[in-house]
C-alpha positions as CSV (number, residue, x, y, z in Angstrom):
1,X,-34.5,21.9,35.2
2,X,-34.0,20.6,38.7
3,X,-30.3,22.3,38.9
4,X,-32.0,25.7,37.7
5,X,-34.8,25.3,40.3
6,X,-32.3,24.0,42.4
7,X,-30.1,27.1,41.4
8,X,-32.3,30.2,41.2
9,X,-34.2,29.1,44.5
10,X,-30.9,28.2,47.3
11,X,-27.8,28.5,45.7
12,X,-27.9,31.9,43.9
13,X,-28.9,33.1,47.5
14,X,-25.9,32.0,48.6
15,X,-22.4,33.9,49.0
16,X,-20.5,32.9,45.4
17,X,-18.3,30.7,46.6
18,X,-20.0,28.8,49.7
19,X,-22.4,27.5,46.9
20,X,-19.5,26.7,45.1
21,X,-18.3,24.7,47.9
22,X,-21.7,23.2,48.6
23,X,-22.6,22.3,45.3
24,X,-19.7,20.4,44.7
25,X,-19.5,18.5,48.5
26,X,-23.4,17.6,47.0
27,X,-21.9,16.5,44.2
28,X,-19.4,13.9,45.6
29,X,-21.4,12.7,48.3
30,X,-23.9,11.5,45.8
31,X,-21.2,10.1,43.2
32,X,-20.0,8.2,46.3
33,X,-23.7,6.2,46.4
34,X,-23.3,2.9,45.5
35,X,-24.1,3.1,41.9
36,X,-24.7,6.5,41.4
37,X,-21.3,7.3,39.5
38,X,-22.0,3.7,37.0
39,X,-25.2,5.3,36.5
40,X,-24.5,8.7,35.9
41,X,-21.4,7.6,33.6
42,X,-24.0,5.2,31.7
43,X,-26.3,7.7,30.9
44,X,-23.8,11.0,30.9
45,X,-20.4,10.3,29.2
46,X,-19.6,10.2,26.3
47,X,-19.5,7.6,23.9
48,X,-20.8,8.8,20.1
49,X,-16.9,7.6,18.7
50,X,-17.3,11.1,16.4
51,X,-15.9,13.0,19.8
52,X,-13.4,11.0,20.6
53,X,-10.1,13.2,20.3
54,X,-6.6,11.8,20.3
55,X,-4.3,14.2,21.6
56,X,-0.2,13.9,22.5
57,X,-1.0,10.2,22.8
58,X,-4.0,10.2,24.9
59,X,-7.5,9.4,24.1
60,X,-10.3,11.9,25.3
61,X,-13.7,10.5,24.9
62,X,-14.8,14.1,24.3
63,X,-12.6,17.5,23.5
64,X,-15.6,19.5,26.1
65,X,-13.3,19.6,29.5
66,X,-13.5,21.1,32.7
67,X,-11.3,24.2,33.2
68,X,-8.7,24.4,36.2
69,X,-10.0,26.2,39.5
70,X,-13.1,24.3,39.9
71,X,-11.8,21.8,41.7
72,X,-8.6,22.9,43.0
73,X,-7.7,19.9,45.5
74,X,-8.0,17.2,43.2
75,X,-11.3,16.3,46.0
76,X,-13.9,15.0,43.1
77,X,-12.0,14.3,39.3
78,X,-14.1,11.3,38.7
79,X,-17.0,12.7,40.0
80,X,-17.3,15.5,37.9
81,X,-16.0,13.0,35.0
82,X,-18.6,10.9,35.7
83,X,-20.8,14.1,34.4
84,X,-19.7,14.1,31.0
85,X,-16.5,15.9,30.9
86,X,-14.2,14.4,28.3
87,X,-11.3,15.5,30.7
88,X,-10.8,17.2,34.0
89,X,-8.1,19.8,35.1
90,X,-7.8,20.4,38.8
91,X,-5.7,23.2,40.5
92,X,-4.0,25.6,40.7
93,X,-1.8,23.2,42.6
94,X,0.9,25.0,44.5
95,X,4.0,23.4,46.1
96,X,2.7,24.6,49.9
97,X,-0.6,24.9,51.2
98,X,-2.2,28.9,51.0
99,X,-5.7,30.1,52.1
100,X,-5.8,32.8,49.1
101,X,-7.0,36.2,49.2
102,X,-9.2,37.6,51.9
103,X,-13.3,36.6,51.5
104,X,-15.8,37.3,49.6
105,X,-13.2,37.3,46.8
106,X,-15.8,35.8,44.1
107,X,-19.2,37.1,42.7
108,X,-21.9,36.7,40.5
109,X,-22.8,38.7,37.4
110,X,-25.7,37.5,36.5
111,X,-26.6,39.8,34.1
112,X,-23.0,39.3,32.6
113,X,-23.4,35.6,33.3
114,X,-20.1,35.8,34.5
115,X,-18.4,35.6,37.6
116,X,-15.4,38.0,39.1
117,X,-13.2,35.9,41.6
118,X,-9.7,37.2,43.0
119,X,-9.4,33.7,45.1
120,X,-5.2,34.3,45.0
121,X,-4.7,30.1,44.1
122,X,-6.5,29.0,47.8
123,X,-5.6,25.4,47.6
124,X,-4.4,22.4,50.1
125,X,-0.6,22.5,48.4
126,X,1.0,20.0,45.9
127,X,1.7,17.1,48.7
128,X,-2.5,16.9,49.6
129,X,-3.3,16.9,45.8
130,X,-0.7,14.2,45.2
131,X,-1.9,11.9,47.8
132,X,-5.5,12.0,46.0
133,X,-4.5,11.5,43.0
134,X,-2.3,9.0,43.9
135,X,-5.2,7.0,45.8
136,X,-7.8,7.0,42.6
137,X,-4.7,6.4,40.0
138,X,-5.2,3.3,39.2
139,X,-8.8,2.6,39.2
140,X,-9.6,6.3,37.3
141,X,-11.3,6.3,34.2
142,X,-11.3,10.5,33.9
143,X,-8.2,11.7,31.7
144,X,-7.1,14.3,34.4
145,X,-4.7,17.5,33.7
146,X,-2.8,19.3,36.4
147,X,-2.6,23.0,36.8
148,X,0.4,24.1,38.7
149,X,1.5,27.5,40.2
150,X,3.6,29.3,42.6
151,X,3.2,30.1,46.4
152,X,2.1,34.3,46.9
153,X,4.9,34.5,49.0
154,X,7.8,32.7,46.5
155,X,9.9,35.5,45.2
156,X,10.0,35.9,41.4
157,X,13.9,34.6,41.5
158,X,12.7,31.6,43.3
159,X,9.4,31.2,40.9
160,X,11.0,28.2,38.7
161,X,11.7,26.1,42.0
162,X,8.2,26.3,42.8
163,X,6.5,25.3,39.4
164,X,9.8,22.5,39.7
165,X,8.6,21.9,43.5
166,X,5.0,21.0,41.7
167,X,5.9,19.6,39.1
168,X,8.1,16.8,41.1
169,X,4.9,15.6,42.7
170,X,2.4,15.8,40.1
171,X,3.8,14.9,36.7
172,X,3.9,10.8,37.7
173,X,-0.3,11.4,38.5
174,X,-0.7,13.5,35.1
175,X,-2.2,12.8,31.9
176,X,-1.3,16.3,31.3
177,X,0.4,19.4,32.8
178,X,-0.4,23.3,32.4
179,X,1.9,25.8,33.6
180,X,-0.4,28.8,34.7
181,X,1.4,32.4,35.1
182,X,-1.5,34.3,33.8
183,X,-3.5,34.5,37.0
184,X,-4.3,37.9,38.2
185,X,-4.5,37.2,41.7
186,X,-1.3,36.2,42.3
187,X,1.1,39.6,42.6
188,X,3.7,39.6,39.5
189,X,2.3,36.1,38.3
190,X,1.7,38.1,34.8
191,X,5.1,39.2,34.8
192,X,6.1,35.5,34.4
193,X,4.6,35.6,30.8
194,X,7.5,37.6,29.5
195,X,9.1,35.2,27.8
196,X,13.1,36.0,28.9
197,X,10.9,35.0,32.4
198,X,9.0,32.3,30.6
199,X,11.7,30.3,28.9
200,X,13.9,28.6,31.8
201,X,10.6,28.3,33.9
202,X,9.2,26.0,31.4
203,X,12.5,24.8,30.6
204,X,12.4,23.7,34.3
205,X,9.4,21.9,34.5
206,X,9.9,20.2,31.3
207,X,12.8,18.7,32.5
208,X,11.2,17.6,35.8
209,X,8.3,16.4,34.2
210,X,10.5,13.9,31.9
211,X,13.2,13.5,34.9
212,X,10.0,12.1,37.6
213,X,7.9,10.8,34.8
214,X,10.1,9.5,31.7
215,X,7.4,7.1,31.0
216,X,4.4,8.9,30.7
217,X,6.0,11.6,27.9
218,X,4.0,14.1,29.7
219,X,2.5,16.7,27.6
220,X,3.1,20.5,29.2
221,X,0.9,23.4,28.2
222,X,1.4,26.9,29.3
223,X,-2.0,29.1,30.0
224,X,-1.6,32.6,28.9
225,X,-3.8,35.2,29.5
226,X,-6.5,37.6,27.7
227,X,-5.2,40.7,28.2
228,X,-1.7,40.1,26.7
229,X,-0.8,42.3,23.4
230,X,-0.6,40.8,20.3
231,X,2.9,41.0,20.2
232,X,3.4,39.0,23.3
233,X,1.2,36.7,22.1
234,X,3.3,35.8,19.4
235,X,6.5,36.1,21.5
236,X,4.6,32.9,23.8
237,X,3.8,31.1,20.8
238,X,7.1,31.5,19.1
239,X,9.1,30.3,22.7
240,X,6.1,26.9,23.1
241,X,7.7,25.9,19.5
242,X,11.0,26.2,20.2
243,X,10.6,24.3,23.7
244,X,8.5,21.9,22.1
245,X,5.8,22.4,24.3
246,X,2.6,20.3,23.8
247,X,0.1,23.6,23.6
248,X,-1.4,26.6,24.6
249,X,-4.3,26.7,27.1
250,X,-5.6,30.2,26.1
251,X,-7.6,31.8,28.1
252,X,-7.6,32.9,31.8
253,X,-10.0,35.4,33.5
254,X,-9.3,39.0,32.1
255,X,-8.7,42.3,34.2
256,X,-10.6,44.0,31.8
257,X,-14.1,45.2,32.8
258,X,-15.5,46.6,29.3
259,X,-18.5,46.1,27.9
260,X,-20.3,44.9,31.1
261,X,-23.7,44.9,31.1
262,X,-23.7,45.2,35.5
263,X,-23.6,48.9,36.1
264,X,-20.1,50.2,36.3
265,X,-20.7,51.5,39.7
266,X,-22.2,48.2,41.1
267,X,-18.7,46.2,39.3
268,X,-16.3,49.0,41.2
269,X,-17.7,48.5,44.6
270,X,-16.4,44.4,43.9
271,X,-12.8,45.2,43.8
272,X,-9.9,43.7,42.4
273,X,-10.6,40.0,40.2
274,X,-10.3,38.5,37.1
275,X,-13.5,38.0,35.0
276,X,-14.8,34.9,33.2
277,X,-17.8,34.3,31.6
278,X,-19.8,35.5,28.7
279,X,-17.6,38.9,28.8
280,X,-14.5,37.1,27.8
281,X,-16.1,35.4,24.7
282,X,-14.9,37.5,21.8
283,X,-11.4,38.0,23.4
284,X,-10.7,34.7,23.8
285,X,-11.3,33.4,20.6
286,X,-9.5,36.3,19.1
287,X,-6.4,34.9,20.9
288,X,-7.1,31.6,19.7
289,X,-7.1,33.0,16.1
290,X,-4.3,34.8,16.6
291,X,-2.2,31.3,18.0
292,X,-3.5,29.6,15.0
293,X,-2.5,31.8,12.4
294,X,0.6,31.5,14.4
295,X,1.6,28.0,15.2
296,X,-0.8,26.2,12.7
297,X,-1.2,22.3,13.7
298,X,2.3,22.1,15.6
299,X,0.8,22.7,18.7
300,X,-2.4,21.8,20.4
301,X,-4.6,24.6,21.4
302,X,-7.1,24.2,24.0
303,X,-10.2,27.2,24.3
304,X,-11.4,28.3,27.3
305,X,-13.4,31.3,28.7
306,X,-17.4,32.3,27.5
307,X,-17.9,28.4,26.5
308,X,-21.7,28.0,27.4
309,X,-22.9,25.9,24.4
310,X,-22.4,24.0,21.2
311,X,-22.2,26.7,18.4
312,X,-19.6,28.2,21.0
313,X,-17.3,25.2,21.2
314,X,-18.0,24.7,17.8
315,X,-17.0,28.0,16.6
316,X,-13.5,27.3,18.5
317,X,-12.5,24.2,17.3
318,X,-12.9,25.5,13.6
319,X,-10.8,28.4,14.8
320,X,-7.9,26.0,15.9
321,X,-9.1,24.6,19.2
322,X,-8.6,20.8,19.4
323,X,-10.3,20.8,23.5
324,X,-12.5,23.5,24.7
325,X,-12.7,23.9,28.5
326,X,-16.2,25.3,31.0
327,X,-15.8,26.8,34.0
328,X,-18.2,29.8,34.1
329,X,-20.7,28.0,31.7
330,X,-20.7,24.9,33.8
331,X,-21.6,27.2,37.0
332,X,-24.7,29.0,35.5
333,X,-25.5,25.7,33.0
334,X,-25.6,23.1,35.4
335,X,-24.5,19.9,35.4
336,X,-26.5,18.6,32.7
337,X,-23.9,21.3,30.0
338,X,-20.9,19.4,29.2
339,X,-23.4,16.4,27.4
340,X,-25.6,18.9,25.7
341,X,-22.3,20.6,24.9
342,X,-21.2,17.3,23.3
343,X,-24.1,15.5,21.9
344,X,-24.4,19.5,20.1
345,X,-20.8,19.1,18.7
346,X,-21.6,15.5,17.3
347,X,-24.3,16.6,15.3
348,X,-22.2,19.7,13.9
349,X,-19.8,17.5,12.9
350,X,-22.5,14.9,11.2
351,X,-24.2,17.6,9.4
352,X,-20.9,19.2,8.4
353,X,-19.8,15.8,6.6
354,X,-16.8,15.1,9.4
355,X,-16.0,11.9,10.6
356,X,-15.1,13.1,13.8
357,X,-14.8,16.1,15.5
358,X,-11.3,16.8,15.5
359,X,-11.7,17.0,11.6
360,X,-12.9,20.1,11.9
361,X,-10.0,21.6,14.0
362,X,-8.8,24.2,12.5
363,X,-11.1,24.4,9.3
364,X,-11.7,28.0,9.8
365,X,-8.8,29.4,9.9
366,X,-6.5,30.5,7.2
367,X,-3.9,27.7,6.3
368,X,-0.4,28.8,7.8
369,X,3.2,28.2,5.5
370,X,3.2,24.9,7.8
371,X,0.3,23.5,7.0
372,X,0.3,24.4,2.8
């Protein structure tokens, strides 16, 4: 209730992304109170052992994560895991610093609730992100992924030596790493998605990952996005099991603008972006049905985009989903969403006769040739 009054009454008057900024400086400067972050992790993380998820070798305490983009500096991981989030994902981390795209390049829809952002991977670069993580590594208690990219001005023939560039620092501060090429900010990012593109730049970083970090047997995901055809799905799928890829991190934001509820006109006049939200609910779960159906349980799926409650993440982890991921949610939810989120999915699971949650991964979607 506070958040919402907080919300409705000073951020949402606020340009998109200053509250964006604001909210989470307000965030870590209170998490940095003596006692605040025990406190908040006392009374908001989880600890019901029915959500516990053990995935590639690591145990989350929850499979409801934070989705890359939100904090893109590494700046606040264990303060926003001190919130609830079973795991955080920072980035897009790119190997040099870049402001982004000219401003405003995010907005609200709150009709939609969704936002559009075209921020063009704005971050401090892969050296300013290491040093951070490197600095909380070994007191952290938040399982933290690491969403990597390339520099706006790195030449497609030159693309694998900047996901390399990133992953060389990274990896040995990574409980997990996500390749993103499905970005629309970023011009000819999609293009990397074709998969004669695809294969040696995850090649590339699959070898750096294991020549920097042999010890940590770091798990790399690729994140694809919505708007791909079904046979390019497939195509990405097929290519993640013959790397041997950890997963699939499925959605990003979508170029599409149908079935908006924001007049058309008042959408135009916002330009370019990528949307997330609400809108991209029934896409993105159609994509993680589709990867099921495709790769079964050999890889690990992870849901994001139009997450905002329980039955949501619910519904995706009985289509295949082992971790489900908020961004947009999060932002019109408040900080108070990811332990409703998970105390929902606990009681799912209860009333459904699971042990756990990740029992029910999967349970709604037709059985593959892999899994018979």
């Amino acid at each position: 209730m506070l958040y919402r009054a907080f919300f409705t009454i000073f951020l949402s008057r606020l340009p998109a992304e200053t509250a964006h900024h604001l909210g989470f400086a307000a965030l870590r400067f209170a998490m940095a109170i003596p006692g605040v972050r025990a406190l908040a992790r006392a009374w908001l993380r989880p600890s019901d052992p029915v959500l516990a998820v053990r995935v590639c070798g690591r145990e989350f305490p929850s499979p409801v994560g934070l989705a890359a983009g939100f904090d893109k500096d590494a700046r606040g991981p264990e303060a926003l895991g001190a919130l609830g989030f079973g795991f955080v994902e920072v980035g897009t981390v790119t190997p040099r610093a870049q402001p982004g795209n000219p401003k405003p390049r995010m907005f609200r829809l709150p009709a939609d609730r969704a936002l559009v952002n075209r921020l063009g991977f704005n971050n401090e670069g892969a050296d300013v992100a290491q040093a951070r993580l490197r600095a909380a590594f070994a007191s952290r208690r938040t399982v933290i992924g690491v969403n990597v990219g390339k520099n706006k001005d790195t030449p497609e023939e030159h693309a694998v030596a900047d996901y390399v560039t990133a992953t060389e620092r990274l990896a040995p501060l990574a409980d997990y790493l996500v390749v993103n090429v499905s970005s629309p900010n970023t011009p000819g990012l999609r293009d990397l998605q074709a998969v004669a593109r695809l294969e040696p730049l995850l090649a590339g970083v699959q070898e750096a990952a294991a020549r920097v970090a042999p010890e940590r047997a770091l798990p790399v995901f690729v994140k694809i996005a919505p708007d791909l055809s079904d046979d390019d799905i497939d195509a990405v799928a097929a290519l993640a099991l013959r790397l041997g890829l950890a997963g699939i991190v499925a959605t990003n934001t979508t170029i599409s603008r149908e079935g908006l509820r924001t007049p058309a006109a008042a959408v135009s006049a916002l330009g370019a972006g990528g949307v997330s939200g609400e809108p991209l609910r029934a896409r993105s779960l159609a994509v993680l049905r589709r990867l099921r159906a495709q790769v079964g349980d050999r890889l690990v799926l992870i849901s994001v985009g139009g997450i905002a409650s329980a039955d949501d993440a619910w519904a995706r982890i009985r289509a295949g989903a082992t971790l489900v991921q908020l961004y947009t949610g999060f932002v019109y939810g408040g900080p108070l969403l990811p332990r409703r989120i998970a105390a929902g999915l606990a009681q799912k699971a209860k009333e459904a006769g699971y042990a756990r949650v990740q029992d029910a991964v999967g349970t709604d979607a037709p059985v593959t040739a892999t899994e018979s």
